[in-house]
KEGUVEX-737390 format. One record per residue (C-alpha): x, y, z; residue number from 1. Coordinates in steps of 0.25 Angstrom, whole numbers, plus 5000, padded with zeros to 4 digits. Example, Ala and Ser with C-alpha at 12.3 -4.5 7.8 and 13.67 -1.06 7.14 Angstrom:
<recs>
+------+------+------+-----+
|   px |   py |   pz | num |
+------+------+------+-----+
| 5049 | 4982 | 5031 |   1 |
| 5055 | 4996 | 5029 |   2 |
+------+------+------+-----+
</recs>
This chain:
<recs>
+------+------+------+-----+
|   px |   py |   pz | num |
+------+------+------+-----+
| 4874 | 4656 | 4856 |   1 |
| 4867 | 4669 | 4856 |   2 |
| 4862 | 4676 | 4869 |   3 |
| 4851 | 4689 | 4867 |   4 |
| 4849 | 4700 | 4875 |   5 |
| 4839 | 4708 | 4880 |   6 |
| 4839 | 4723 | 4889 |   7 |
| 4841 | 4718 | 4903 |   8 |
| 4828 | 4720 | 4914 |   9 |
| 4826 | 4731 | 4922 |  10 |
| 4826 | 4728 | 4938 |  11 |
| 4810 | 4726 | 4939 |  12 |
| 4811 | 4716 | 4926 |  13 |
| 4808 | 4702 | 4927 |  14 |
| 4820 | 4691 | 4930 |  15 |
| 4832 | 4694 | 4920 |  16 |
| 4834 | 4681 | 4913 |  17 |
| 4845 | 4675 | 4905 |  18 |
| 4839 | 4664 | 4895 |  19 |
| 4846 | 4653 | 4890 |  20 |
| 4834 | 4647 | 4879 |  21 |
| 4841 | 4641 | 4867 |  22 |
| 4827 | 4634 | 4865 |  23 |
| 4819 | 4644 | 4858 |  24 |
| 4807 | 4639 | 4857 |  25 |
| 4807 | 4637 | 4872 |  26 |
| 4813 | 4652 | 4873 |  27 |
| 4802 | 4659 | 4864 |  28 |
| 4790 | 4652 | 4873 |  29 |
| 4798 | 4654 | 4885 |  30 |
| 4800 | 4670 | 4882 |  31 |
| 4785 | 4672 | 4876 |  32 |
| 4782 | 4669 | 4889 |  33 |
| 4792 | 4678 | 4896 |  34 |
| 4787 | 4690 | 4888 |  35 |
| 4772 | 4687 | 4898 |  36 |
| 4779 | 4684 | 4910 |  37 |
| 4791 | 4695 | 4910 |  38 |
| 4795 | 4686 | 4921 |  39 |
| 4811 | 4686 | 4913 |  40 |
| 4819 | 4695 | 4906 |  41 |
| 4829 | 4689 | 4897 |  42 |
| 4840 | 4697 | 4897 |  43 |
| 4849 | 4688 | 4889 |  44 |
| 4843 | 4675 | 4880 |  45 |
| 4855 | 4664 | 4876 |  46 |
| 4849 | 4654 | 4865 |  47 |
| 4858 | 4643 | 4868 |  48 |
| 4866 | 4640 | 4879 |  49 |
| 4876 | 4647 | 4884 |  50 |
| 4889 | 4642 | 4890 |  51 |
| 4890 | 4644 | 4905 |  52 |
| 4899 | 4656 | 4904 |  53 |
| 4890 | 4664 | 4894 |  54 |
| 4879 | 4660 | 4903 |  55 |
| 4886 | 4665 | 4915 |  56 |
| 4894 | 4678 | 4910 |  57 |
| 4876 | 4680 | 4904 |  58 |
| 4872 | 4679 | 4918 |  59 |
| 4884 | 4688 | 4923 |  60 |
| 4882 | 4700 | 4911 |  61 |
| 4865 | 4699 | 4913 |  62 |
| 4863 | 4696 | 4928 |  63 |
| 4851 | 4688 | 4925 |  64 |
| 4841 | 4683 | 4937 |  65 |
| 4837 | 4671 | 4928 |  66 |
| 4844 | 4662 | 4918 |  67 |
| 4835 | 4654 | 4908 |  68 |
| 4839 | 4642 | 4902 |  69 |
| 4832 | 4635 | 4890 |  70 |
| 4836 | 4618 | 4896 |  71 |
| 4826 | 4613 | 4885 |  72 |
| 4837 | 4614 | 4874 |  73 |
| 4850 | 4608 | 4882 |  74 |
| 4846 | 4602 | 4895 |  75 |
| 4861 | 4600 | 4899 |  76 |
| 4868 | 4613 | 4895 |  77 |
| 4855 | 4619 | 4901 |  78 |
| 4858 | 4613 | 4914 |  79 |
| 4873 | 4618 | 4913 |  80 |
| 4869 | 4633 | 4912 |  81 |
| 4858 | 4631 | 4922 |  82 |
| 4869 | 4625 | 4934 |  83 |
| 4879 | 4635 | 4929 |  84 |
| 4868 | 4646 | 4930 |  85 |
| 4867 | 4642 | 4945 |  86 |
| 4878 | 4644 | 4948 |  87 |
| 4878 | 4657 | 4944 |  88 |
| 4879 | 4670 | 4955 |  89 |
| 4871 | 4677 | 4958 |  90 |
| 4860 | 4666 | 4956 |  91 |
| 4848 | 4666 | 4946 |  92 |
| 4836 | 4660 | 4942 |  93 |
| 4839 | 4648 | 4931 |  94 |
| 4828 | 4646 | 4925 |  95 |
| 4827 | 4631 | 4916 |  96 |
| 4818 | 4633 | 4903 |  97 |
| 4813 | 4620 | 4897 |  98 |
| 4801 | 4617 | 4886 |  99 |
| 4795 | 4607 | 4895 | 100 |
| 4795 | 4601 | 4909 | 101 |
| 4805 | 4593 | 4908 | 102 |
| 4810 | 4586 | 4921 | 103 |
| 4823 | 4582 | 4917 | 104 |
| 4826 | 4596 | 4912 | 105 |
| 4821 | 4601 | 4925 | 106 |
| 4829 | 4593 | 4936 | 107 |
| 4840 | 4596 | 4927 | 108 |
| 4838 | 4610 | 4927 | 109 |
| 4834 | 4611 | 4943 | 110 |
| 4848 | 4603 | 4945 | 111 |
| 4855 | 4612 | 4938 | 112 |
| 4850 | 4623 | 4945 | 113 |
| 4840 | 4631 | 4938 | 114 |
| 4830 | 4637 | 4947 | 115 |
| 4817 | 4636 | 4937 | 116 |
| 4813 | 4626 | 4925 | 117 |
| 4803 | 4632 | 4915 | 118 |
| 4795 | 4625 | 4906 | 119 |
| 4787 | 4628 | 4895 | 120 |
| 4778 | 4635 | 4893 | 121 |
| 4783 | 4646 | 4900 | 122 |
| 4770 | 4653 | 4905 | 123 |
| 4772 | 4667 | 4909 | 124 |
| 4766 | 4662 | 4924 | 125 |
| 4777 | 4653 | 4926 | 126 |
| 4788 | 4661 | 4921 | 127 |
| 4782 | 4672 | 4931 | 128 |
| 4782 | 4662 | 4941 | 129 |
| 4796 | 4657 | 4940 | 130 |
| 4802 | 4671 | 4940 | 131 |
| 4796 | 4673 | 4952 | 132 |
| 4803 | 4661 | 4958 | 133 |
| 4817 | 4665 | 4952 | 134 |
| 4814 | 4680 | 4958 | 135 |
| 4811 | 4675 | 4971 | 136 |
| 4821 | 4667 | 4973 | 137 |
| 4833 | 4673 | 4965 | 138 |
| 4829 | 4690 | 4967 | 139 |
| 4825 | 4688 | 4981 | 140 |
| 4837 | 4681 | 4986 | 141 |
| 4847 | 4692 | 4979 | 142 |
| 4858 | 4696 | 4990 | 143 |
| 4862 | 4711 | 4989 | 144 |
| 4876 | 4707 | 4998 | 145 |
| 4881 | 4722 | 5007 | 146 |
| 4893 | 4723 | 4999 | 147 |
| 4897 | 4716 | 4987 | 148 |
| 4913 | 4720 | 4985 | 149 |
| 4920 | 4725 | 4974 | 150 |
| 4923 | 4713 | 4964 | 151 |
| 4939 | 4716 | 4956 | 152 |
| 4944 | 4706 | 4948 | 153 |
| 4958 | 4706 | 4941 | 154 |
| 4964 | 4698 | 4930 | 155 |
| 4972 | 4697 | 4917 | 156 |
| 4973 | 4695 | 4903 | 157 |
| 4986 | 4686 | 4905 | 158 |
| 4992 | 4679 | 4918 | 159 |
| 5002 | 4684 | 4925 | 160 |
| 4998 | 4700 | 4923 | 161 |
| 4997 | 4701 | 4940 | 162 |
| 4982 | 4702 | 4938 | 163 |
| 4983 | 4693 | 4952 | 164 |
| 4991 | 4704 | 4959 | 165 |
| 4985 | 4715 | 4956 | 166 |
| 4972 | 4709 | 4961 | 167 |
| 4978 | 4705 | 4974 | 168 |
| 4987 | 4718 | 4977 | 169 |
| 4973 | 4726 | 4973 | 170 |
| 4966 | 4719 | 4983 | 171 |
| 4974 | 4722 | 4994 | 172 |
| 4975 | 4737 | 4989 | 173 |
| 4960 | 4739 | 4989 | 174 |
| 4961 | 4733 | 5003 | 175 |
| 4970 | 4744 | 5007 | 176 |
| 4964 | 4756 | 5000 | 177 |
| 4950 | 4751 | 5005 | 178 |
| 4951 | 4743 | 5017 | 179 |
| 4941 | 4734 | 5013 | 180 |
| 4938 | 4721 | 5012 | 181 |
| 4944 | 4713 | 5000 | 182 |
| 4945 | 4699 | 4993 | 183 |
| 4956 | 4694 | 4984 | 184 |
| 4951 | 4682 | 4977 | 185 |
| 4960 | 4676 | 4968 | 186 |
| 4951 | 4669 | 4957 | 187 |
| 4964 | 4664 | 4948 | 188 |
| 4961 | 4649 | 4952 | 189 |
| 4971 | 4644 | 4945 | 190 |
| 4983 | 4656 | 4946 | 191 |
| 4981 | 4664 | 4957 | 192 |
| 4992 | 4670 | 4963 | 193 |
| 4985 | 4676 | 4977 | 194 |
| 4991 | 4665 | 4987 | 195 |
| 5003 | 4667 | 4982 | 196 |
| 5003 | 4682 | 4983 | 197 |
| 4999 | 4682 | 4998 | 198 |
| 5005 | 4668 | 5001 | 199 |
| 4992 | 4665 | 5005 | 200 |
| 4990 | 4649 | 5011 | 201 |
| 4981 | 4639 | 5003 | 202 |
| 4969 | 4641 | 5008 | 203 |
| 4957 | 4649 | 5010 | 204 |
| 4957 | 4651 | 4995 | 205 |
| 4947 | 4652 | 4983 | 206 |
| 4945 | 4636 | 4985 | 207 |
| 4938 | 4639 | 4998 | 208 |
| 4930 | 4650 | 4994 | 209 |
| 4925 | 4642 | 4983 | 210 |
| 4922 | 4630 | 4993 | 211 |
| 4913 | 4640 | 5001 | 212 |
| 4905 | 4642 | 4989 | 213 |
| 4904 | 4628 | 4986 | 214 |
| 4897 | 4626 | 4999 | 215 |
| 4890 | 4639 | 5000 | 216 |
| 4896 | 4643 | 5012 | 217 |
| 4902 | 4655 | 5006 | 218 |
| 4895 | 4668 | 5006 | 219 |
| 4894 | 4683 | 5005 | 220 |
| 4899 | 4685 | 5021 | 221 |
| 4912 | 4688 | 5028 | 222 |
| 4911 | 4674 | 5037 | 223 |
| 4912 | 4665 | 5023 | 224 |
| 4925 | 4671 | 5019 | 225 |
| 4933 | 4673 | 5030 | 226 |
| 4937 | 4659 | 5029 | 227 |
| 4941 | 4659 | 5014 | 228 |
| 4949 | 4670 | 5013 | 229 |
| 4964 | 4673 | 5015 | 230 |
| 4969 | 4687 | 5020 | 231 |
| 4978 | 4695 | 5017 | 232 |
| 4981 | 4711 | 5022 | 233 |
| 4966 | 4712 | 5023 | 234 |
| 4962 | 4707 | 5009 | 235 |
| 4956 | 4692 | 5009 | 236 |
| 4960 | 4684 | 4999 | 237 |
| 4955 | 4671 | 4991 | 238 |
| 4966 | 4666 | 4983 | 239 |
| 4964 | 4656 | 4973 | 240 |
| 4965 | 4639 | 4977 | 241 |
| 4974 | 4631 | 4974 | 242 |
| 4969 | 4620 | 4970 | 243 |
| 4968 | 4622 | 4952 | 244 |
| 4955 | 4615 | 4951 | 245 |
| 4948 | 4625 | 4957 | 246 |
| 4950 | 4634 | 4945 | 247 |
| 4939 | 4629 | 4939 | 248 |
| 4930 | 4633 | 4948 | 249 |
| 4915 | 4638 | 4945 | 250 |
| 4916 | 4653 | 4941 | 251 |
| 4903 | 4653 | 4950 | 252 |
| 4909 | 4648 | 4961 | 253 |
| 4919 | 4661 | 4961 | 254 |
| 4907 | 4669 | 4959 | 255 |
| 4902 | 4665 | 4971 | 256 |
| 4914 | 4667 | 4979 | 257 |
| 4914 | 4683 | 4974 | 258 |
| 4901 | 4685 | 4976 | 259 |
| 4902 | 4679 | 4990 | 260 |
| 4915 | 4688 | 4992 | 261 |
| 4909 | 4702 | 4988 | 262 |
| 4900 | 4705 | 4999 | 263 |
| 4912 | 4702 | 5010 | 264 |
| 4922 | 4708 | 5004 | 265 |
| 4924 | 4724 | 4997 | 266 |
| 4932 | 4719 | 4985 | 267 |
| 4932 | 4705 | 4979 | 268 |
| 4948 | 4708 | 4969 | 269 |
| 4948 | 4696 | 4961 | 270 |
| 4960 | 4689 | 4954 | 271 |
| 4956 | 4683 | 4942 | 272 |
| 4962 | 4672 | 4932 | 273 |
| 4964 | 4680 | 4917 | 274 |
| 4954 | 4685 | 4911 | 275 |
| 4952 | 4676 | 4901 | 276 |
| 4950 | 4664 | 4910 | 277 |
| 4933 | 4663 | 4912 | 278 |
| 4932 | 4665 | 4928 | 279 |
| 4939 | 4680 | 4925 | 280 |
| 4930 | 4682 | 4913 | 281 |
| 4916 | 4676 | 4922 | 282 |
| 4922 | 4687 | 4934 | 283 |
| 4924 | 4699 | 4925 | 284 |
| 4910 | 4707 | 4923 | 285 |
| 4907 | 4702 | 4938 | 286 |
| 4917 | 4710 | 4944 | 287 |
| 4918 | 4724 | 4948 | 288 |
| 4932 | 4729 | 4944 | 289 |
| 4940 | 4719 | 4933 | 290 |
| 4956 | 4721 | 4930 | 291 |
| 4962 | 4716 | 4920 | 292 |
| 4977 | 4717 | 4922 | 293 |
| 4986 | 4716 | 4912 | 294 |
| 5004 | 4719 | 4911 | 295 |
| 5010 | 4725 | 4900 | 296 |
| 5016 | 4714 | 4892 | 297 |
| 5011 | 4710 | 4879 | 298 |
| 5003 | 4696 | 4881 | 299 |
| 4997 | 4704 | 4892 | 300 |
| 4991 | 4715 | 4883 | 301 |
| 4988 | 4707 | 4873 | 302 |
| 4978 | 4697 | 4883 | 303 |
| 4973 | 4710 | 4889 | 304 |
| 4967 | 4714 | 4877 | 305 |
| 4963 | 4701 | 4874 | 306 |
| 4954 | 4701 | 4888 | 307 |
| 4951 | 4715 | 4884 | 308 |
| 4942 | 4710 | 4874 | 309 |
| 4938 | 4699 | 4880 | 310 |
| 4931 | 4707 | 4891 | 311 |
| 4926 | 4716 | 4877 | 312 |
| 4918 | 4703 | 4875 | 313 |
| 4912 | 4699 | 4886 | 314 |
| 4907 | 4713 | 4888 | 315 |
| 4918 | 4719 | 4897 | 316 |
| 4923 | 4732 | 4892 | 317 |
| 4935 | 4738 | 4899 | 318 |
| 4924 | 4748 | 4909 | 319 |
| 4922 | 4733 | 4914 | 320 |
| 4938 | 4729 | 4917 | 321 |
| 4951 | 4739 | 4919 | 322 |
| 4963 | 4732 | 4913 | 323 |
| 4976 | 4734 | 4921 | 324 |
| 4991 | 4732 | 4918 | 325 |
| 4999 | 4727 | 4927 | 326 |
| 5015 | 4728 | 4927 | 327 |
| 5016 | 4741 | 4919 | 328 |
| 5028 | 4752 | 4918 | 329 |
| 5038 | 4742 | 4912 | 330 |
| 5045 | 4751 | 4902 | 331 |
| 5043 | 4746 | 4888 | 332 |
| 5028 | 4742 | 4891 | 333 |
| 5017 | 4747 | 4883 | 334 |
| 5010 | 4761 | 4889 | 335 |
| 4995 | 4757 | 4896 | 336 |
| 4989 | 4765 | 4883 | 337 |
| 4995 | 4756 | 4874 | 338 |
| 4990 | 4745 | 4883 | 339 |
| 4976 | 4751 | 4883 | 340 |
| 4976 | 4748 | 4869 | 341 |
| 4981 | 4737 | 4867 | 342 |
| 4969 | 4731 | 4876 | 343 |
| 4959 | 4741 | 4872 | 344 |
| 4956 | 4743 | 4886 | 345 |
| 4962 | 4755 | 4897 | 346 |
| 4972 | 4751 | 4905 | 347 |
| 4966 | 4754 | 4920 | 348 |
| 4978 | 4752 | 4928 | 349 |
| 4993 | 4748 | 4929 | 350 |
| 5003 | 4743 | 4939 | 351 |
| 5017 | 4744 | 4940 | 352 |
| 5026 | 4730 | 4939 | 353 |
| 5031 | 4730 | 4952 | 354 |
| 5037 | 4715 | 4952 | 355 |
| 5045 | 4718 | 4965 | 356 |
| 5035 | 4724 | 4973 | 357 |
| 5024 | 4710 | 4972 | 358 |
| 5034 | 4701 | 4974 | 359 |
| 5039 | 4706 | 4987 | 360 |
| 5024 | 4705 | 4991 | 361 |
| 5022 | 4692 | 4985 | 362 |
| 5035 | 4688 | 4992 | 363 |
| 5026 | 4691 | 5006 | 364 |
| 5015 | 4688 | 5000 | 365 |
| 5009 | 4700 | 5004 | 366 |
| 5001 | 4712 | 4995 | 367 |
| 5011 | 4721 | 4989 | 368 |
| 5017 | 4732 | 4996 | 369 |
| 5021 | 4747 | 4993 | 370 |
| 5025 | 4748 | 4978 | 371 |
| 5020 | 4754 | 4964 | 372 |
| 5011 | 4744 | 4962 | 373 |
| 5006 | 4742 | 4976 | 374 |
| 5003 | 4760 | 4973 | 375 |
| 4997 | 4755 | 4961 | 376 |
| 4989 | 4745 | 4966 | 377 |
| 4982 | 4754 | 4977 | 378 |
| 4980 | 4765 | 4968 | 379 |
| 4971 | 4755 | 4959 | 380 |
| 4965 | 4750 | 4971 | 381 |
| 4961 | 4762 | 4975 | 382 |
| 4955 | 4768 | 4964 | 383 |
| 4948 | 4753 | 4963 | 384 |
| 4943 | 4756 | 4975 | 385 |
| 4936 | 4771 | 4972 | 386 |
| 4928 | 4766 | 4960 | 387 |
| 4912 | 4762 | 4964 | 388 |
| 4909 | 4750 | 4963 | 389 |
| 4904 | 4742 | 4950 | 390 |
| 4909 | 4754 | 4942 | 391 |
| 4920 | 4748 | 4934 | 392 |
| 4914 | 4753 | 4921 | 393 |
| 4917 | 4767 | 4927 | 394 |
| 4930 | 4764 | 4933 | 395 |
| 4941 | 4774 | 4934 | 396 |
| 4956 | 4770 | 4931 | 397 |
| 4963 | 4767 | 4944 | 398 |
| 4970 | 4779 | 4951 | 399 |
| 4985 | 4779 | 4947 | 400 |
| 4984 | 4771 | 4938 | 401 |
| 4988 | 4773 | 4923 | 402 |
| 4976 | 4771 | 4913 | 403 |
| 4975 | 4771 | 4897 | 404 |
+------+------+------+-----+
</recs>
């Protein structure tokens, strides 16, 4: 599989494109026309099919306004990438690409939900024309929503590191340092801890939320969460379901549910499975601050390098992510210096192992109270809190905390 790519468009360029045309013959006359028309730029050109996932973290990386897709080569995995790119949010123009007008091809591709079906030969009029379609439809209908909230994410390279903690004692701490308004969403489907931390009843919870979405009756507006929230000392909170199935839930669908939540709410703080499992992997480059917490212990190091390198590879360098270590000051343990280098990453932040302090607060099932680590955890929330938004490149290392 080989994807080729080109300088991105500048804002008054036609509609950036992704291009999926493992058919060259239909690829060379499809872009010798294009190079009349200018009505595409293809940003990134795949010449065979991707899987889903490369198509998607594409899509994610590139933010194209139209997706290409060859269906004369493979009617079927076609119509796979075609449904999955409809589902994809924000939406874009799917645009079917075929060598003839073929009506099979065409319900096919309609059903799945391309928004176009080009045949050849692909005039410079009727490439023109469709762009203009996908740009009324898709550019006109952008929403620019009056706040869109801080998206932080937390998780680990090993279970059981208190990456679930630390995401919900944060939450309430940036609650108290900023007084705005926050959501707690526990995206561990299959482990999440937050019902048992605040003894919270069985429902409203993520099964809800991702009810509303089925129906569409969940949007970016105060009135359409207030029934699928649980609160708690002025912090609402989505814990996971507990039915297990629904672990293998759309990625889209969770999507969905964030982008509806961050124009209600200041801070969306999210909980996330491992970092290794492919819904925390899908959430990373979308978020605006990403922690990755570790504790001292050996298996523990050696993963976090491992997810060290993993983020390397799919283009995450450690401007993108702050790893933190959880549980440190034991005597014995190795110094965060020599932690730094065995992940080949800084350490951002540590907290202290203060065993007695959470579970008197899991014991009344409230957020912890005045301790060390609840010092420590204000501390990083507010220096969390003073960094501009969408500047995590630039990030400073938290106030009062030790850094390498």
């Amino acid at each position: 599989m080989e994807a080729r790519h080109s300088n991105p468009p500048g804002p008054n360029a036609p509609l950036a494109a992704l291009a999926v045309l493992p058919n060259r013959t239909l690829a060379q006359e499809f872009l010798r026309a294009l190079a009349a028309s200018r009505a595409f730029e293809v940003m990134t050109e795949w010449t065979s099919y991707p899987p889903v996932s490369k198509l998607e973290s594409q899509v994610r990386q590139t933010r194209p306004e139209v997706v290409l897709i060859d269906v004369s080569t493979n009617l079927g995995q076609a119509a796979a990438l075609i449904e999955a790119a409809a589902a994809f949010r924000p939406p874009l123009g799917i645009i079917a690409l075929h060598t003839s007008n073929q009506a099979e091809a065409l319900l096919e591709c309609l059903r799945a939900g391309a928004t176009e079906f080009l045949y050849a030969p692909f005039t410079a009029e009727l490439q023109t024309e469709t762009a203009a379609r996908i740009t009324n439809r898709f550019r006109g209908a952008e929403r620019v929503p009056a706040r869109h909230g801080r998206l932080v994410v937390f998780t680990s390279a090993k279970p059981g590191s208190g990456a679930s903690t630390l995401a919900a004692h944060t939450a309430f701490a940036v609650h108290e340092v900023t007084g705005q308004r926050i959501l707690l969403v526990d995206f561990a489907l299959s482990s999440g801890t937050m019902r048992l931390l605040f003894k919270l009843p069985e429902v409203p919870s993520l099964a809800e939320a991702l009810a509303a979405v089925e129906s569409n009756s969940l949007n970016g507006d105060s009135e359409s969460w207030a029934p699928l929230v649980q609160r708690k000392g002025g912090v609402d909170l989505l814990p996971s379901p507990g039915a297990l199935s629904l672990a293998s839930c759309e990625a889209s669908k969770l999507r969905k549910i964030l982008e509806c939540a961050r124009p209600v709410y200041d801070w969306v703080i999210v909980d996330l499975p491992t970092v290794f499992d492919r819904l925390s992997l899908l959430m990373l480059p979308e978020s605006d601050h990403v922690f990755l917490v570790t504790t001292p212990e050996l298996p523990a190091l050696h993963l976090t390098r491992k997810a060290v390198s993993l983020l390397a590879q799919m283009g995450l360098s450690p401007d993108n992510f702050h790893v933190i270590v959880n549980r440190a000051g034991k005597a014995g343990q190795l110094t965060l210096e020599a932690m730094a280098k065995i992940f080949k990453a800084p350490v951002h932040a540590s907290f202290p192992n203060d065993y007695l302090s959470l579970h008197k607060a899991l014991s009344a099932g409230q957020p912890i109270g005045p301790c060390p680590l609840e010092r420590a955890l204000w501390e990083f929330a507010r220096a969390l809190c003073s960094r501009p938004q969408g500047t995590e490149a630039q990030a400073a290392p938290a106030a009062g905390s030790r850094t390498a």
